[in-house]
Every structure is written in structure tokens, then in C-alpha cells.
C-alpha positions as CSV (number, residue, x, y, z in Angstrom):
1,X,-9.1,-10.0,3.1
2,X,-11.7,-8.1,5.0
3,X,-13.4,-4.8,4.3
4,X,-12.5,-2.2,6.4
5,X,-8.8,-3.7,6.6
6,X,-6.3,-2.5,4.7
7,X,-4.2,-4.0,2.1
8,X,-1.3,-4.3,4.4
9,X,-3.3,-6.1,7.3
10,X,-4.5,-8.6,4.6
11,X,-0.9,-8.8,3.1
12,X,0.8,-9.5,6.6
13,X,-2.5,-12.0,7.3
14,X,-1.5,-13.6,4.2
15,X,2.2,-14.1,4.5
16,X,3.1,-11.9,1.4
17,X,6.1,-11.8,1.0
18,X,8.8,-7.7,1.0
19,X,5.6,-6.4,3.3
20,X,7.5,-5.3,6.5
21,X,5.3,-2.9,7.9
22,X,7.3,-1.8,10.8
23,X,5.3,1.0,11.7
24,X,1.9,-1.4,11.9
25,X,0.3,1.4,9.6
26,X,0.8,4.1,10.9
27,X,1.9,5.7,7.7
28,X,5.4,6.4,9.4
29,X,7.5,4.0,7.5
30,X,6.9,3.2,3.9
31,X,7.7,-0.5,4.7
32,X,4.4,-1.6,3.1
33,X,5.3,0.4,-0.7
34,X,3.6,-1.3,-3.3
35,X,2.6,-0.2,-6.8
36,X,-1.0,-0.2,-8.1
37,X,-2.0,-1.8,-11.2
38,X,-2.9,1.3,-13.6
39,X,-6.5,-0.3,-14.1
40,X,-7.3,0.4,-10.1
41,X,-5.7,3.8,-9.5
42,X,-8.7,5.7,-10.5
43,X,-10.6,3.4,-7.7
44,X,-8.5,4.8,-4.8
45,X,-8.5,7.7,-2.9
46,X,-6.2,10.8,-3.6
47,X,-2.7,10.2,-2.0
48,X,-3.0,12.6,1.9
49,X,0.2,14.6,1.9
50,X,1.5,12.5,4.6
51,X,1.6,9.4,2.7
52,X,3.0,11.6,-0.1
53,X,5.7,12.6,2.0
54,X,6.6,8.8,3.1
55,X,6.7,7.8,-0.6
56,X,9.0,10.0,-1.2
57,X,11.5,8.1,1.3
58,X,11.1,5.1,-1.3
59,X,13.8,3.5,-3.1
60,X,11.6,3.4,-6.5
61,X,8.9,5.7,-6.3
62,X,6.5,5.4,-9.6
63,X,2.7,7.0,-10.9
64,X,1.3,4.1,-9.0
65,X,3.3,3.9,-6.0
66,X,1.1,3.9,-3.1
67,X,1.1,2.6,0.7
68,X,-0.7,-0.3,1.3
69,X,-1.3,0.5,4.9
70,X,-3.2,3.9,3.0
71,X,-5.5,1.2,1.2
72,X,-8.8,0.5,3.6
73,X,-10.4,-2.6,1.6
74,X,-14.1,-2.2,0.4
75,X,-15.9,-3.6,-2.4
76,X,-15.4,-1.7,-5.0
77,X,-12.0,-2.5,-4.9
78,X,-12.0,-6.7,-4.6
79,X,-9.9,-8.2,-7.4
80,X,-7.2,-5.0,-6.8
81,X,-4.2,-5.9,-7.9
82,X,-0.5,-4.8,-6.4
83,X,3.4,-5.5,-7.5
84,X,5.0,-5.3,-3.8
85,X,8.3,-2.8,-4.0
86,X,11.6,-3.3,-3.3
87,X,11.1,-2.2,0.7
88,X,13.9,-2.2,2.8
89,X,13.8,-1.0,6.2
């Protein structure tokens, strides 16, 4: 994965598997839910209200549920670690 992507371009680039992205990332969906491992969390940005909002729609919503569209890839964050959700469109 690249920096400057996000976790859900790099997931769909990789073939992971229960990423449907259907919006393409435009945080409309909640397609791409995944949950953080509690290690990284303090490495991401604060949730926007927007992604809030979609998480909410979620089937399992948890602490470290986030949006992997939501997730640009730098650095600091290689080795991040994510459980993909149970996302159903």
C-alpha cells in the first residue's frame, strides 16, 4: 500500500476480502467498516462527524470501528493492523 492512499484503496488493490466499498470512498456507505487494532487507535485521526454518522449505519459498531476509506496511509502508520467487519450492502 501507498502513502497517501487509503486503507480501502490498498484493501480493494489487494483483493481483501468483505471490503465492498460501494461508494469508492466517499464516506457515503460504510461498506469498507473495519475495526482498528487497540494498539493503532491513538495513531489515527479523530473520527469527522460524517464518518461518525455512517458508523452508526453499521451492523456491529465497536471502540475501534472505523472506515477504512477515512484512513489516508502514511508512515507512521505502516504495520496498522485491521479485522474487516461484517459489511453488507
Amino acid at each position: 500500500m501507498s502513502a497517501g492512499n487509503t486503507v480501502m484503496e490498498g484493501a480493494l488493490d489487494n483483493g481483501v476480502a468483505g471490503i465492498l466499498a460501494e461508494c469508492g470512498g466517499a464516506c457515503a456507505c460504510a461498506t469498507c467498516h473495519a475495526y482498528v487494532a487497540e494498539a493503532w487507535l491513538p495513531r489515527l485521526k479523530p473520527l469527522e462527524d460524517m464518518e461518525d454518522a455512517m458508523l452508526d449505519s453499521t451492523l456491529e459498531r465497536r471502540p475501534a470501528s472505523r472506515l477504512m476509506c477515512q484512513i489516508e496511509l502514511n508512515a507512521e502508520l505502516d504495520g496498522l493492523e485491521v479485522f474487516i467487519a461484517r459489511n453488507e450492502s
